[in-house]
N, C-alpha and C positions, 0 to 999 in steps of 0.2 A: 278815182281820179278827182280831183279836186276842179272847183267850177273854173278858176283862173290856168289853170293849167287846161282843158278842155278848149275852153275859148282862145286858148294862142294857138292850138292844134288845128282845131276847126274851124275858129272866124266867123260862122255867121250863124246868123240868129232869127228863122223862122217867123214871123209875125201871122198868124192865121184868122187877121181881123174879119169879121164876118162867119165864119164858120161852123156851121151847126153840131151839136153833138154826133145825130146819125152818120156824119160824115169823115167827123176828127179820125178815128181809128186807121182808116184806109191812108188819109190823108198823109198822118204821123208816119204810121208804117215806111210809104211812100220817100218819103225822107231822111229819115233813119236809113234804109237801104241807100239813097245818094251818098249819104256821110255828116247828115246834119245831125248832130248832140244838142243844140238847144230850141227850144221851142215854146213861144208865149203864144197865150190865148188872149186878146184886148178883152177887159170888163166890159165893153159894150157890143159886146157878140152875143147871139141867141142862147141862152144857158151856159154862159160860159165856167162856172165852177163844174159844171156835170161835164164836160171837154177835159178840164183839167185833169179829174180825176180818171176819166175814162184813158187818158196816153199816159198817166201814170200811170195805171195799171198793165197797159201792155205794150208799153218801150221800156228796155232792159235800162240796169238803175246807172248805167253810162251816160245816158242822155237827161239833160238837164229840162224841167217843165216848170213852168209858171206862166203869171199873169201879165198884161201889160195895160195902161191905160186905170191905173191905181192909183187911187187919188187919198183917199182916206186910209187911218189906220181899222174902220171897221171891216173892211174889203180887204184889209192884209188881212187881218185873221179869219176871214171867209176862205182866203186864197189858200192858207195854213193846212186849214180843217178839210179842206178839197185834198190836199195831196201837194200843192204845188212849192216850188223850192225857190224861186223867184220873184221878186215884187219890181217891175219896171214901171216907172211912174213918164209923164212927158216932162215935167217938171223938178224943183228942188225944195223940198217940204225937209224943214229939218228934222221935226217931230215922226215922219211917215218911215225917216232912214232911221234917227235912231230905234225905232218901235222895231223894227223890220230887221235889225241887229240885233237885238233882245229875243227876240223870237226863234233866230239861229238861221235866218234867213237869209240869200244874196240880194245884194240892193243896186238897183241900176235907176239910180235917178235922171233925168233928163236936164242937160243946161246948153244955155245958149249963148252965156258968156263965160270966160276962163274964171269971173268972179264968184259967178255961180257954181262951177266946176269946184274951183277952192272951198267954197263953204258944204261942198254934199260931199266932200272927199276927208273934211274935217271932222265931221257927224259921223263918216265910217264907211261912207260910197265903196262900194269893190270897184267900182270900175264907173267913168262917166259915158251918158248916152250924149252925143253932140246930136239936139234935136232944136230947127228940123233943118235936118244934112242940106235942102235947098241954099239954105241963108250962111250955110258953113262947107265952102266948096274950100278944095285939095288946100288950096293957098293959105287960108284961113287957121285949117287942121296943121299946115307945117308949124305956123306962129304960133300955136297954143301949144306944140312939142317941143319948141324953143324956152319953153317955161314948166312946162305939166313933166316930170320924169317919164322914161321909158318903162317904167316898171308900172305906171299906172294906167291900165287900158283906155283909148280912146275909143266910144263907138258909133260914128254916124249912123243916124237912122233917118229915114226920109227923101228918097225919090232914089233910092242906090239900084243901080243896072250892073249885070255882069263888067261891061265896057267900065262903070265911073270904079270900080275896086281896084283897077291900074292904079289912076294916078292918086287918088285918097289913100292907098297903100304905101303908098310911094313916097306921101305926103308925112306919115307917120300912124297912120288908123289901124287899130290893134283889130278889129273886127265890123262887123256890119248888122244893121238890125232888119233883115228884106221883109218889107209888104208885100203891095200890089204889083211889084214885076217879077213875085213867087209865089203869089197867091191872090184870087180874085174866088169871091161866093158864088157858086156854080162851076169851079171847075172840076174836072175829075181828077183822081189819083195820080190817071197818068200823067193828065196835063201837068201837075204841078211835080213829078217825077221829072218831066222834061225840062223844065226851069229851073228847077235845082239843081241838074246834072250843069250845067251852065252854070250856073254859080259856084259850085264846086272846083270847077275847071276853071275858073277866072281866079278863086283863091288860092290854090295851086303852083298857078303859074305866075302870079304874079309875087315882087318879091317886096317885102317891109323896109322900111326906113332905115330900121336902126338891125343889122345881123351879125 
């Protein structure tokens, strides 16, 4: 299945900022079983390429892995050589997408205006990250789908709850990028099994803009 086709199915997108290698496996696992297929590791996690490669190896090749918090193109091809299939950056580096296209890679750059959104989607963006989702609430995301096509993913990332996927869905937001109200350093498997099962059930249920 293709990354775009994945992410209309499933919606949202694991963030395991902080997370040790000893721990990714369980973690991954843990999620995969909720129903998540995608999954970033942030570059400023504790061994974060040795994570990458460790949930590539044991999440089946349905679930999508990579990095996130990607700034350079030398970190994209750190992220490559790991295993990971993803370069989520918070920003719009033209040079970072086209590099990261070239390589045969998904590119999830981050923007925070629809100007920004236009010029990473021009370069080759698969999909834009609306970062950070605080400063770009439900109202915001409807105006930017008044202009951005429905075929092109929108993804807030940044403070998203079970509760805000209502109305930012509602709003036009093709998916979600979840942090710390799915994962916080120190929790267990199950814990973050419990918060998922919760955000699953809020994507679910809740319905899209455009059907």
């Amino acid at each position: 299945m293709d990354f775009i086709t994945t992410l209309r199915q499933t919606g949202l997108i694991a963030i395991l900022r902080g997370i040790p290698p000893e721990q990714v496996e369980a973690v991954g696992a843990a999620l995969y079983e909720q129903g998540f297929r995608i999954i970033e590791v942030p570059l400023n996690s504790p061994e974060p390429l040795l994570s990458i490669s460790r949930l590539r190896r044991i999440l089946p090749s349905d679930c999508w892995v990579g990095a996130g918090t990607v700034m350079t193109v030398t970190q994209l091809h750190d992220v490559a050589q790991s295993g990971g299939q993803l370069i989520i950056s918070p920003h719009t580096d033209p040079e970072l997408i086209e590099e990261t296209k070239r390589a045969g890679l998904i590119s999830l750059p981050g923007a925070a205006t629809p100007g920004e959104a236009f010029s990473a989607l021009a370069k080759g963006a698969d999909a834009v990250k609306q970062f950070p989702a605080e400063a770009i609430p439900p109202v915001v995301v409807k105006a930017w789908r008044a202009v951005i096509p429905a075929t092109i993913p929108l993804l807030p990332v940044g403070g998203i709850t079970p509760q805000a996927i209502f109305d930012y869905r509602a709003a036009g937001a093709s998916g979600f990028g979840l942090g710390g109200a799915l994962y916080q350093p120190g929790m267990t498997a199950e814990q973050v099994a419990s918060r998922a099962a919760d955000f699953v059930t809020a994507w679910r249920t809740s319905s899209p803009l455009n059907t």
